[in-house]
TORMIKE-167961 format. One record per residue (C-alpha): residue number from 1; residue in three letters; chain; x, z, y. Coordinates in steps of 0.02 Angstrom, whole numbers. Layout:
REM TORMIKE-167961
ATOM    nr   rest   kette        X        Z        Y
ATOM   NUM    ALA       A        X        Z        Y
...
//
This chain:
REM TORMIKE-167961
ATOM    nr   rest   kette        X        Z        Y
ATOM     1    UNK       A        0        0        0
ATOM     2    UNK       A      144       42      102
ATOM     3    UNK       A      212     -152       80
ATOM     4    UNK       A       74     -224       97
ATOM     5    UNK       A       29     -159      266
ATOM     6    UNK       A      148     -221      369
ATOM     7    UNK       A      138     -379      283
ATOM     8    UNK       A      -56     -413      351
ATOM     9    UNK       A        8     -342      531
ATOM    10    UNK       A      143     -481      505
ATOM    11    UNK       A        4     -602      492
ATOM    12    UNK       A     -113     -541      592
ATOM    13    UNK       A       11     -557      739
ATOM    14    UNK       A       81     -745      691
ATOM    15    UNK       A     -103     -794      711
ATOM    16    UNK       A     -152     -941      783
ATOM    17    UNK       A     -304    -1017      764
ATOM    18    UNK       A     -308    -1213      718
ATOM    19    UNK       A     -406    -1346      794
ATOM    20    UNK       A     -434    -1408      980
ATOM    21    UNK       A     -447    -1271     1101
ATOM    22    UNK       A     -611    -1334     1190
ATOM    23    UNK       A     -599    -1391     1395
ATOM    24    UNK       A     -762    -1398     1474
ATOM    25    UNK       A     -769    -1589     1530
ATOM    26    UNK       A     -757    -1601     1718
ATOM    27    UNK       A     -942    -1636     1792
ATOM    28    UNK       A     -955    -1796     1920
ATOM    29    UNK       A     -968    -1759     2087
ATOM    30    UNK       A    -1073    -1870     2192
ATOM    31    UNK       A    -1060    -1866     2356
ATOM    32    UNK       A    -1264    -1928     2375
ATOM    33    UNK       A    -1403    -1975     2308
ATOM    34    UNK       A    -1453    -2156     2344
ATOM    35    UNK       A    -1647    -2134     2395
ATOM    36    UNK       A    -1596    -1958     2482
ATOM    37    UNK       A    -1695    -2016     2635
ATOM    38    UNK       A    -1669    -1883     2764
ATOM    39    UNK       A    -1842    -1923     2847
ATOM    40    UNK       A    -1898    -1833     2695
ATOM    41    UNK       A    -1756    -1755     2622
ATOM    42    UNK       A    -1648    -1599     2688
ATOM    43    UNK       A    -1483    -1532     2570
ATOM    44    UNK       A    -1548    -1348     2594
ATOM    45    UNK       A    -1517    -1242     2423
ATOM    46    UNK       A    -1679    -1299     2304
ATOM    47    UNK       A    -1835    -1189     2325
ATOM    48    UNK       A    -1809    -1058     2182
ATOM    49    UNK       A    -2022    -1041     2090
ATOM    50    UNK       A    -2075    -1191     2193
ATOM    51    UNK       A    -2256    -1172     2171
ATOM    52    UNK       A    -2249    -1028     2280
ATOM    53    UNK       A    -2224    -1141     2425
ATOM    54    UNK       A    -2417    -1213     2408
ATOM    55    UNK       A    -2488    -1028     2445
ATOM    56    UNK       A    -2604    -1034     2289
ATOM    57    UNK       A    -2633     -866     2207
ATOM    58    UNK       A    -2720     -932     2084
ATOM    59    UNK       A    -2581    -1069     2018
ATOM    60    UNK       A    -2440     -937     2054
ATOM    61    UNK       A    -2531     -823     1923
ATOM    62    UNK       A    -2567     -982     1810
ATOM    63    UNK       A    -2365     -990     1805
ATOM    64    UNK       A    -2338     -817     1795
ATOM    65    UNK       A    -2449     -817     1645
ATOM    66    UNK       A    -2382     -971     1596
ATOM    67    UNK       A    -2202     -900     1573
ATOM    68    UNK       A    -2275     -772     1475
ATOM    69    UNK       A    -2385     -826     1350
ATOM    70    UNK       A    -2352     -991     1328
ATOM    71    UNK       A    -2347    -1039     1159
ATOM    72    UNK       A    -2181    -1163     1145
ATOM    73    UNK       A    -2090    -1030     1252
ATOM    74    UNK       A    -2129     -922     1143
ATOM    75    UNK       A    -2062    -1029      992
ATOM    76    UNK       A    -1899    -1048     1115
ATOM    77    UNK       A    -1861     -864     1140
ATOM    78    UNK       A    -1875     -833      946
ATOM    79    UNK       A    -1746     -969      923
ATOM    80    UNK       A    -1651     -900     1088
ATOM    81    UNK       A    -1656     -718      986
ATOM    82    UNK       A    -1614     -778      824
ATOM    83    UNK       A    -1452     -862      890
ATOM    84    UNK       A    -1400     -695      963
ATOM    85    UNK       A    -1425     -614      792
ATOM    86    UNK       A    -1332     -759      719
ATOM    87    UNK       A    -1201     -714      840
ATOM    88    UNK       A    -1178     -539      810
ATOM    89    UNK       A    -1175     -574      623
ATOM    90    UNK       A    -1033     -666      632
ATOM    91    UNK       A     -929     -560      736
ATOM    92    UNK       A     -949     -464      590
ATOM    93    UNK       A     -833     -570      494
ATOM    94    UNK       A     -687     -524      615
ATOM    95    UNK       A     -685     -354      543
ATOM    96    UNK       A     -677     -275      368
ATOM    97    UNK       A     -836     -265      282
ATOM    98    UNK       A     -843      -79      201
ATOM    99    UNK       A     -948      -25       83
ATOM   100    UNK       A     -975      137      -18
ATOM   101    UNK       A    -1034      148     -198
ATOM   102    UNK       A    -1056      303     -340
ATOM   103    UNK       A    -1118      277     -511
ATOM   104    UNK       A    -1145      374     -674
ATOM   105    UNK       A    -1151      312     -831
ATOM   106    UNK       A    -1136      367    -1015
ATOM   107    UNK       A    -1064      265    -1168
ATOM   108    UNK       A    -1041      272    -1336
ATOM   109    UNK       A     -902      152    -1428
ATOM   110    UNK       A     -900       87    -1601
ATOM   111    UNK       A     -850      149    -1765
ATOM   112    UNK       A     -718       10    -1766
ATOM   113    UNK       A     -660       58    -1581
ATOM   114    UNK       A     -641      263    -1619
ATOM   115    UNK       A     -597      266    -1828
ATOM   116    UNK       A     -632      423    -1918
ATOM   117    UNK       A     -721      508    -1767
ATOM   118    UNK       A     -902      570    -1778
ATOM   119    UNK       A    -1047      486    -1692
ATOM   120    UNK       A    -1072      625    -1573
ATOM   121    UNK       A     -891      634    -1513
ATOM   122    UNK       A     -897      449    -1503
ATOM   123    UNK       A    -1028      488    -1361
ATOM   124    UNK       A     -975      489    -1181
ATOM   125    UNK       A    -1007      507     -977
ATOM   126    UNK       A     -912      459     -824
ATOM   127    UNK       A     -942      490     -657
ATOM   128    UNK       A     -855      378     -503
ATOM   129    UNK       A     -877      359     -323
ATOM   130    UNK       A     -779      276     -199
ATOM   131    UNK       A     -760      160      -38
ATOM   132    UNK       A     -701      -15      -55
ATOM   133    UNK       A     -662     -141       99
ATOM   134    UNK       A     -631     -329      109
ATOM   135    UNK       A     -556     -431      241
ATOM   136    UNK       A     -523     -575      281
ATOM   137    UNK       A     -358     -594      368
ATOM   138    UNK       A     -394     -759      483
ATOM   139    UNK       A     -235     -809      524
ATOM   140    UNK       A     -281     -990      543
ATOM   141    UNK       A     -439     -945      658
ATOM   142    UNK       A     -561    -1026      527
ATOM   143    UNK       A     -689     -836      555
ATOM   144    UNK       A     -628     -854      747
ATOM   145    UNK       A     -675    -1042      773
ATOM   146    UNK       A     -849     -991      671
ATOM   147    UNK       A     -888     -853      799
ATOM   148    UNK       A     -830     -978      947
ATOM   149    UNK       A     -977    -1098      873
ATOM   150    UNK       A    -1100     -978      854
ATOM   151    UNK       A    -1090     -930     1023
ATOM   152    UNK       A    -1090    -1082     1110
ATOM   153    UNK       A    -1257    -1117     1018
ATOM   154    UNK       A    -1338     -965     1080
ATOM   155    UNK       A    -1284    -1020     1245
ATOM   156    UNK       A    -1363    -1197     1203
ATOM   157    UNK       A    -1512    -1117     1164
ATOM   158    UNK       A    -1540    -1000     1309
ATOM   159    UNK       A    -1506    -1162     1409
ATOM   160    UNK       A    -1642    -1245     1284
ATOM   161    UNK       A    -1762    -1104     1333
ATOM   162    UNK       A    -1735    -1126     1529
ATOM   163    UNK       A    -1763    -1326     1504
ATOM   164    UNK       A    -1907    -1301     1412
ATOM   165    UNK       A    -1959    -1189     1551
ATOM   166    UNK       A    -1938    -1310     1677
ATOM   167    UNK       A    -2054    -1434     1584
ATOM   168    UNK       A    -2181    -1321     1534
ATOM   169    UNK       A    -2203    -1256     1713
ATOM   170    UNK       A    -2215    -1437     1801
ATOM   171    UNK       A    -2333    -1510     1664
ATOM   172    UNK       A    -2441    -1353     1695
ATOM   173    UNK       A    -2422    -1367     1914
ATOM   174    UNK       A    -2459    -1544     1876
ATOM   175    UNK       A    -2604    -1529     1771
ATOM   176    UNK       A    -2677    -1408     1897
ATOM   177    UNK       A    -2659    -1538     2037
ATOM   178    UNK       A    -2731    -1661     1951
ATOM   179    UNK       A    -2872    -1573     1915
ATOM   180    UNK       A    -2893    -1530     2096
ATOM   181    UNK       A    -2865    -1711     2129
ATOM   182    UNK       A    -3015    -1739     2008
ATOM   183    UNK       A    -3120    -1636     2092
ATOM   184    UNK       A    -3104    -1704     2246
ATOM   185    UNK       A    -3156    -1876     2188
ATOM   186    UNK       A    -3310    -1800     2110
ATOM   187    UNK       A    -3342    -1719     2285
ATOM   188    UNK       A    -3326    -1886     2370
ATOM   189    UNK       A    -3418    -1992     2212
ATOM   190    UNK       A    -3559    -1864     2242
ATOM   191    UNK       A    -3567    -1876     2412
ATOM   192    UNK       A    -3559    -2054     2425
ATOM   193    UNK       A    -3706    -2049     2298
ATOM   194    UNK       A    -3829    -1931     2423
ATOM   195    UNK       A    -3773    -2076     2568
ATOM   196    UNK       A    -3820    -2201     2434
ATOM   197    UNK       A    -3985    -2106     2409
ATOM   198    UNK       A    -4023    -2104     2585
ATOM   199    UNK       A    -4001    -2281     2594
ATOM   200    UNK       A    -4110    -2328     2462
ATOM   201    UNK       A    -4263    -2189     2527
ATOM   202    UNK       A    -4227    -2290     2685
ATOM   203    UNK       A    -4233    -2459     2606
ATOM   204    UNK       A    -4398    -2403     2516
ATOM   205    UNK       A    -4480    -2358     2675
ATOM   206    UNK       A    -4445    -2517     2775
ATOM   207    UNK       A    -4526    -2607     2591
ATOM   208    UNK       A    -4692    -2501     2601
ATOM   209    UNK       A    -4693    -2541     2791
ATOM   210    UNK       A    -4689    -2716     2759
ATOM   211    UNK       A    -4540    -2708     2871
ATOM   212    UNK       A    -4412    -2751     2711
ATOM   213    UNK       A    -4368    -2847     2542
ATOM   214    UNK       A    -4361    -2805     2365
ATOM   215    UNK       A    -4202    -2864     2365
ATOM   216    UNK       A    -4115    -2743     2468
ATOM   217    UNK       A    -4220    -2613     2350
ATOM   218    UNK       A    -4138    -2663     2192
ATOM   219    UNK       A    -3975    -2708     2277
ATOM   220    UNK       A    -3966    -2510     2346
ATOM   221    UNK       A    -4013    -2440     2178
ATOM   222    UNK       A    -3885    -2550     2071
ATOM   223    UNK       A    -3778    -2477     2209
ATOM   224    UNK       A    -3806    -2284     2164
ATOM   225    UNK       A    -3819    -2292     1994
ATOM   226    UNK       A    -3655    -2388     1985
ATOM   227    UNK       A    -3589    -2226     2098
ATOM   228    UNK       A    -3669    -2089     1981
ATOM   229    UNK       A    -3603    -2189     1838
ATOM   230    UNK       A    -3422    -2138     1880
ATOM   231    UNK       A    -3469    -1942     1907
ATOM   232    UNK       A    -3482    -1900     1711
ATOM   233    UNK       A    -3308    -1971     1688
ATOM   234    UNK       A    -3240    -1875     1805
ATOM   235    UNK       A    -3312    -1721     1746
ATOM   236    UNK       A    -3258    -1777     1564
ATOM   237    UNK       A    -3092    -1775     1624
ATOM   238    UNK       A    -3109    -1617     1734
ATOM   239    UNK       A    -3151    -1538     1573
ATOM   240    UNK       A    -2993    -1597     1478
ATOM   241    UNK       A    -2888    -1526     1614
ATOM   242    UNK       A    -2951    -1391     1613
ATOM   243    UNK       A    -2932    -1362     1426
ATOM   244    UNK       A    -2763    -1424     1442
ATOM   245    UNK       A    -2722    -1284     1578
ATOM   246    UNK       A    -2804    -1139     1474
ATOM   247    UNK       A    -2696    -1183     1312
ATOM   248    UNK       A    -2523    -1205     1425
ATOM   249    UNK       A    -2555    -1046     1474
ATOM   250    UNK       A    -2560     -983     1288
ATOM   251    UNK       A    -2762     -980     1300
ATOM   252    UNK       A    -2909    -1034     1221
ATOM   253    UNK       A    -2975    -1213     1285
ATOM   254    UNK       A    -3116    -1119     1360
ATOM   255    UNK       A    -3039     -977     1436
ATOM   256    UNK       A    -3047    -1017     1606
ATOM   257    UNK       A    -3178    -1133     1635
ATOM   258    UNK       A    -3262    -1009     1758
ATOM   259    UNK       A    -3080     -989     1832
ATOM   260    UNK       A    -3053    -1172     1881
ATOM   261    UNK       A    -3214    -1244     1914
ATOM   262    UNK       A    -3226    -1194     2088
ATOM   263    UNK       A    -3158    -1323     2188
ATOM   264    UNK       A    -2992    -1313     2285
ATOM   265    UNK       A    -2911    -1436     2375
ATOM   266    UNK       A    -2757    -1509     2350
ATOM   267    UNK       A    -2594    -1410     2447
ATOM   268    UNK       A    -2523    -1472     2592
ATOM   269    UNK       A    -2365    -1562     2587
ATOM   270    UNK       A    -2215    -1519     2663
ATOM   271    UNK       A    -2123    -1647     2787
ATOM   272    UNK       A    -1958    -1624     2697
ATOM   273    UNK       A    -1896    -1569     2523
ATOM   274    UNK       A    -1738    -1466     2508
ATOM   275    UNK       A    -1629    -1549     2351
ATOM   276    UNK       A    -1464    -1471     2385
ATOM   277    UNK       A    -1324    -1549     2389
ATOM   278    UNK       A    -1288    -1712     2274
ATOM   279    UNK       A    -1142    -1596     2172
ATOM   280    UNK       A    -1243    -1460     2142
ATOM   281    UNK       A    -1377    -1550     2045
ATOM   282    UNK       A    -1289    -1578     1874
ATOM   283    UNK       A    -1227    -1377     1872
ATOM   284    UNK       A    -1407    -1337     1891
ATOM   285    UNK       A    -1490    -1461     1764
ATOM   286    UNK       A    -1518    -1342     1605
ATOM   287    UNK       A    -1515    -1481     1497
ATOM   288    UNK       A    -1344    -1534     1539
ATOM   289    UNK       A    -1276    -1378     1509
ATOM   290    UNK       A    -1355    -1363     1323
ATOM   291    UNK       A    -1260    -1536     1291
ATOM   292    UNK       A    -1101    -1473     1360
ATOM   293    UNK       A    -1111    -1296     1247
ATOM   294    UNK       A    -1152    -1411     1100
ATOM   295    UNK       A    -1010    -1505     1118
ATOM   296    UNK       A     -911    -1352     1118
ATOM   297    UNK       A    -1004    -1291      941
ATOM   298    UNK       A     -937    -1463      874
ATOM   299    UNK       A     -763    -1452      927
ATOM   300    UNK       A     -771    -1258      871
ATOM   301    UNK       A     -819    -1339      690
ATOM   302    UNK       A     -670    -1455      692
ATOM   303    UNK       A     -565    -1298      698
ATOM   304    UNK       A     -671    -1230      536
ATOM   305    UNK       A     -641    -1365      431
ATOM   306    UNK       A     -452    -1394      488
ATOM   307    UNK       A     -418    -1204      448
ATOM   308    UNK       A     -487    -1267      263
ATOM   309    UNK       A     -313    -1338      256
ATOM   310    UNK       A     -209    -1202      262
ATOM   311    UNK       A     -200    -1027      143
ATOM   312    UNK       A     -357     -887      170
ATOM   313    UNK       A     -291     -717      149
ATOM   314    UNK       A     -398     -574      115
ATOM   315    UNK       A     -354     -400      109
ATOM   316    UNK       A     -459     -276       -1
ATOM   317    UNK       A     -468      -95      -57
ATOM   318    UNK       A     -543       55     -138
ATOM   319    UNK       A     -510      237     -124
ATOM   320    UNK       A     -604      307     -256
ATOM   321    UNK       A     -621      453     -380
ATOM   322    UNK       A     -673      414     -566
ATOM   323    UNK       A     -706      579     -694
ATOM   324    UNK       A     -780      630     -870
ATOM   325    UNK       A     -897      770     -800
ATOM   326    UNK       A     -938      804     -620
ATOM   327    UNK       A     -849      950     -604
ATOM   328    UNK       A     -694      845     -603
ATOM   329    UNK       A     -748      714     -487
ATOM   330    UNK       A     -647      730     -330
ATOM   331    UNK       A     -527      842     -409
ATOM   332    UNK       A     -329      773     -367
ATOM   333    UNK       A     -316      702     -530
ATOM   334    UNK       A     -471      585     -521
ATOM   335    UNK       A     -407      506     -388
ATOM   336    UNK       A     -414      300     -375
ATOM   337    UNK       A     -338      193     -264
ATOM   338    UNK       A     -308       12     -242
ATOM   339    UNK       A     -268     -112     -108
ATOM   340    UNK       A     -236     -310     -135
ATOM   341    UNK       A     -169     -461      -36
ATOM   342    UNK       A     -253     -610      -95
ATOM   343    UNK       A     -191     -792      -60
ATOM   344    UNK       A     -349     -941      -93
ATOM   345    UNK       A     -270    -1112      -50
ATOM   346    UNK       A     -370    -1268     -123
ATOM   347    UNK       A     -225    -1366      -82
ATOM   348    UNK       A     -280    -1490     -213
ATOM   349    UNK       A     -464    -1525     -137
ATOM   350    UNK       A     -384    -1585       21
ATOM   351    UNK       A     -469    -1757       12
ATOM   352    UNK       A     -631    -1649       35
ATOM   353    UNK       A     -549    -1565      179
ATOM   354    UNK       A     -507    -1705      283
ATOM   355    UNK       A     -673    -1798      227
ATOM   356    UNK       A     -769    -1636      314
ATOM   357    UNK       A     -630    -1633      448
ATOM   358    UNK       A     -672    -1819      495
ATOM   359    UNK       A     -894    -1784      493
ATOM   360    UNK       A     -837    -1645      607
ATOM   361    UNK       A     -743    -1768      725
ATOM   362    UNK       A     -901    -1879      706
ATOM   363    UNK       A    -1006    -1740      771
ATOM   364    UNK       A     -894    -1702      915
ATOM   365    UNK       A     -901    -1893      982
ATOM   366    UNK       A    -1063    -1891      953
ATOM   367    UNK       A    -1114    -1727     1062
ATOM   368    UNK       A     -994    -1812     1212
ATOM   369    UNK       A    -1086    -1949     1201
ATOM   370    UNK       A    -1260    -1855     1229
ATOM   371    UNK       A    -1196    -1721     1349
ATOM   372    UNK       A    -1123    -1873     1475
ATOM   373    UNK       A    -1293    -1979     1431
ATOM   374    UNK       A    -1401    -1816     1495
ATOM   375    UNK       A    -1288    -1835     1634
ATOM   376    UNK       A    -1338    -2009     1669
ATOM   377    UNK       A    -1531    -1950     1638
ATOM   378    UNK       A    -1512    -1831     1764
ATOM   379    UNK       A    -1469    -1923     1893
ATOM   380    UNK       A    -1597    -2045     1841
ATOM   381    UNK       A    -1733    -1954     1826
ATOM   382    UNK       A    -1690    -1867     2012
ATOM   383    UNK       A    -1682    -2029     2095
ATOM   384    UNK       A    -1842    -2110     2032
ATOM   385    UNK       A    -1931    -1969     2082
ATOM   386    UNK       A    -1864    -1965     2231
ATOM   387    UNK       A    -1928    -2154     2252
ATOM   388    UNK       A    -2102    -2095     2173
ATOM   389    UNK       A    -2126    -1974     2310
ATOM   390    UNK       A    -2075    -2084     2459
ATOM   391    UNK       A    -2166    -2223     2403
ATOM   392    UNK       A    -2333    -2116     2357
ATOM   393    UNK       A    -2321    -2029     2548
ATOM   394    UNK       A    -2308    -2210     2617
ATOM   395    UNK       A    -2448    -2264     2513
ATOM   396    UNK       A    -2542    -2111     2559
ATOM   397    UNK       A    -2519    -2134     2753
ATOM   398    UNK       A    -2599    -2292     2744
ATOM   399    UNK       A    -2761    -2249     2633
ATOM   400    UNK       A    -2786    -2128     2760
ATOM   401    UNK       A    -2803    -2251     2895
ATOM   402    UNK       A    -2882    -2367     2781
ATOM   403    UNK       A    -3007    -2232     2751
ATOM   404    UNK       A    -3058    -2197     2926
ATOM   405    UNK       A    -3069    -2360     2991
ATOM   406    UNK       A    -3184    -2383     2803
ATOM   407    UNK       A    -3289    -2236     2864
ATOM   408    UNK       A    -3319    -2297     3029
ATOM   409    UNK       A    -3364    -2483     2971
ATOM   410    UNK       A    -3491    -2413     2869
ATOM   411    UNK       A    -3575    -2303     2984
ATOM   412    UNK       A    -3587    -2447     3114
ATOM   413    UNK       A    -3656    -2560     2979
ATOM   414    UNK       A    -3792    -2452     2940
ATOM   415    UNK       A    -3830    -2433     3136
ATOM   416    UNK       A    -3849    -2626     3156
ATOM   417    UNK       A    -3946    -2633     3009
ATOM   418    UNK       A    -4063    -2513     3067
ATOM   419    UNK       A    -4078    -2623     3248
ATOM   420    UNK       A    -4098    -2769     3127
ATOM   421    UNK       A    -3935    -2864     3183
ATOM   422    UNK       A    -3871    -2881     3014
ATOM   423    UNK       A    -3959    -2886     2835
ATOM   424    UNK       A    -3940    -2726     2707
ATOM   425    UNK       A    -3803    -2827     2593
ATOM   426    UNK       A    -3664    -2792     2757
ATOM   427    UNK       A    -3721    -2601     2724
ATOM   428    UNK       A    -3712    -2629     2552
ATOM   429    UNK       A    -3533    -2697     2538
ATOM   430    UNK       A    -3485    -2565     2673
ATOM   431    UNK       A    -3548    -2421     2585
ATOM   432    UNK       A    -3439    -2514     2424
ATOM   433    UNK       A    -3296    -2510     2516
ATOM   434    UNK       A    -3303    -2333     2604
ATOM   435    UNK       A    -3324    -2253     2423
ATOM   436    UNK       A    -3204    -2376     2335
ATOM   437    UNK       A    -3045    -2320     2480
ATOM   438    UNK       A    -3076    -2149     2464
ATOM   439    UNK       A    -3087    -2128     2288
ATOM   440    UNK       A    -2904    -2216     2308
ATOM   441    UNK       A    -2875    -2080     2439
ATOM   442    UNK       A    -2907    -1952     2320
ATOM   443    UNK       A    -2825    -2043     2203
ATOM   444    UNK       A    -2678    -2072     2322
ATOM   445    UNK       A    -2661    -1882     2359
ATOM   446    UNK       A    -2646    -1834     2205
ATOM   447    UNK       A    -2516    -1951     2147
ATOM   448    UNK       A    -2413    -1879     2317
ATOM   449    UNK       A    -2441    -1706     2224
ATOM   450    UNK       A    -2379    -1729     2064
ATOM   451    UNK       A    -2238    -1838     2134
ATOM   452    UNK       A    -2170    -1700     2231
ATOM   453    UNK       A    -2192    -1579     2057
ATOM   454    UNK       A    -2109    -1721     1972
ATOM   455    UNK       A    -1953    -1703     2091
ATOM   456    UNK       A    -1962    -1513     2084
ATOM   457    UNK       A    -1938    -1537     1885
ATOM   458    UNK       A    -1784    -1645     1891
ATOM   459    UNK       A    -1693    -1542     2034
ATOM   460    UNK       A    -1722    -1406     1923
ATOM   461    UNK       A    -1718    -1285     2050
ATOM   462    UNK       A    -1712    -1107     2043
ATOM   463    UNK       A    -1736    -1109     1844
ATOM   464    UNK       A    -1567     -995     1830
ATOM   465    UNK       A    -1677     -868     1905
ATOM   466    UNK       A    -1822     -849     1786
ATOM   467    UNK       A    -1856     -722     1639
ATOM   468    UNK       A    -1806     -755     1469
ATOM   469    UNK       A    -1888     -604     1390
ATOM   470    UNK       A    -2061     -556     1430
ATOM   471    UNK       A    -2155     -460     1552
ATOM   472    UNK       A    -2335     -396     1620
ATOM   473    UNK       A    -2462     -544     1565
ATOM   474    UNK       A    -2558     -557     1766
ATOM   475    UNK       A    -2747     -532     1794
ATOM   476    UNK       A    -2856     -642     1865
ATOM   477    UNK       A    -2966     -564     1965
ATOM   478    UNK       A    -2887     -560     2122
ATOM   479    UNK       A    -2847     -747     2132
ATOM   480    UNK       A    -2913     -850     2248
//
């Protein structure tokens, strides 16, 4: 024991541990984003829980509850947690594994073993208890490089968690602006149905008078119906949304039909959007940094099977005591004691070795190649929506001056028609148009909404920030 003792310090000390020590590749650095327009576009820090910005209690509890209960997040933080028990597992492996055992057993031996003794005297017990401890002395870094891997997939999947955050939140802000969106066209489908109905009573009137045609009759009731045709789609879809909402938020479909179906309009806009600067984008992106700690777990595993090339030494032992009776179990002279250097080199299955050695390069190449293509998404992703959101303000600006000048040609059509300087059809195809712009208005605004959630998803702001365990699910009742 005395040898062998400072032979393992020998080669604990002369330790080195095989395989590419990992560099984290250097991230690009652009200098700016090609549709940063700074009309609409400042390079303030992001806005950490955007959706507080639109000063809606109601959606910031949606999120809160969101973050909470929400079913894939859920599935996320169990993978997050069992990576962190993987971890701790195999840090396990850099130290001695110890384990204590006693026993008591009786035998007899044979006739043939014990000649010319009697059966009874061939009869015996023993009694033994003891400690034992292996380790495995990893001079080559094979345990080392396994613990390296391990923990640069927990950190991949904490990074997983905080990306799945970021599209769980936006599809759920989204959803609720769409649904707002939705029920603003039903408001303006159902008002332009009571004009509709006004214009037909009116219609009617000047027919019983004398004063009108059929014509104009059937041509102002083909005209509501068509409008009160599109109000059960919308509400179909209202309905959906609102499903969709409820079971984001880890709910049944159901759940909060009498939350949502109050009306709200859809948040105001702000004139400029703080994206940070161009350089600070990819550090922030959650999904770029679970590529890059992948590719560390596969350059970690090229040092695993490398180390499969060289001797593993283990170390083991037992300190023990072994007796006849139990009186003489941890007496002096029952003492046991062993300790063992062990050598395990499958020098001849080194074809297997470098076969495993080579998938593991494989893998490696293959995880650069992903973390620098999430690189490219990135920036992808932030500059179309970037070009979504400028375009759909632009678009936006216009509807709205589309819509008023709509509005007014209506209402003066219907005042000339009344005089009798034009026929109903000019009120007819008036009224068409009105209804037909803003339903695009609607339509318009709502696109401008989710635009702007769309760019909040791929700047990834603020995600650092947010809770990976689990908190206080949030109430209702006070929001708005």
């Amino acid at each position: 024991m005395r040898k062998l003792l400072p032979i393992s310090l020998s080669l604990l000390l002369t330790a080195c541990a095989v395989g590419p020590d990992y560099q984290s590749p250097e991230l690009p650095e652009p200098q700016s984003l090609v549709r940063a327009d700074t009309s609409l576009y400042a390079t303030e820090p992001v806005e950490a829980e955007f959706w507080q910005r639109f000063d809606d209690p109601l959606l910031t509890q949606l999120v809160d509850d969101t973050l909470v209960t929400n079913h894939d997040l859920r599935v996320a933080l169990a993978r997050y947690d069992r990576s962190r028990a993987l971890l701790r597992e195999s840090r396990q492996n850099l130290t001695p594994d110890i384990t204590a055992e006693a026993g008591i057993a009786n035998q007899r031996l044979s006739a043939d073993q014990m000649p010319g003794v009697s059966r009874a005297e061939r009869d015996g017990d023993s009694f033994d208890a003891g400690i034992s401890a292996f380790w495995e002395l990893d001079v080559f870094g094979r345990v080392r490089r396994s613990v390296e891997a391990q923990r640069a997939e927990s950190e991949a999947t904490a990074a997983d968690l905080r990306a799945l955050q970021v599209v769980v939140v936006a599809e759920l802000v989204d959803s609720y602006f769409q649904l707002r969106g939705l029920q603003e066209q039903l408001r303006v489908a159902r008002a332009n149905a009571d004009n509709q109905r006004e214009s037909l009573e009116l219609v009617d009137a000047r027919l019983a008078a004398g004063r009108g045609i059929e014509f104009d009759s059937v041509r102002a009731r083909a005209q509501l119906e068509t409008t009160l045709s599109r109000i059960p789609a919308l509400e179909g879809e209202i309905a959906a949304l609102t499903h969709r909402i409820a079971v984001l938020s880890g709910k049944e479909p159901g759940a909060l039909v009498t939350v949502l179906e109050a009306p709200a309009p859809l948040p105001a806009l702000p004139d400029r959007v703080a994206t940070g600067l161009p350089g600070e984008l990819l550090r922030r992106r959650p999904d770029i940094a679970a590529a890059e700690r992948r590719l560390e777990v596969a350059s970690a595993r090229i040092g695993v099977a490398t180390a499969d090339l060289y001797p593993r030494f283990t170390l083991s032992g037992l300190l023990g005591t072994h007796a006849a009776n139990t009186d003489d179990l941890f007496s002096r002279d029952s003492e046991t004691r062993l300790i063992a250097l062990g050598i395990d080199w499958s020098f001849l299955d080194i074809g297997r070795v470098r076969a495993r050695m080579a998938a593991a390069d494989a893998d490696a190449e293959a995880n650069l190649a992903r973390y620098e293509q999430a690189i490219l998404l990135a920036l992808e992703e932030t500059e179309t929506a970037m070009a979504r959101y400028a375009q759909a303000r632009r678009e936006r600006e216009h509807l709205q001056d589309a819509a008023e000048a709509s509005a007014e040609a209506a209402r003066q059509a219907r005042q000339r028609f009344e005089v009798g300087v034009v026929d109903f059809l000019q009120v007819i195809d008036a009224e068409r148009s009105r209804l037909e712009i803003e339903d695009s208005l609607a339509r318009s605004h709502t696109r401008t909404a989710t635009a702007l959630v769309g760019l909040y998803k791929a700047l990834a702001g603020g995600w650092e920030e947010m809770p990976v365990g689990t908190a206080e699910v949030p109430s209702y009742e006070d929001a708005g």
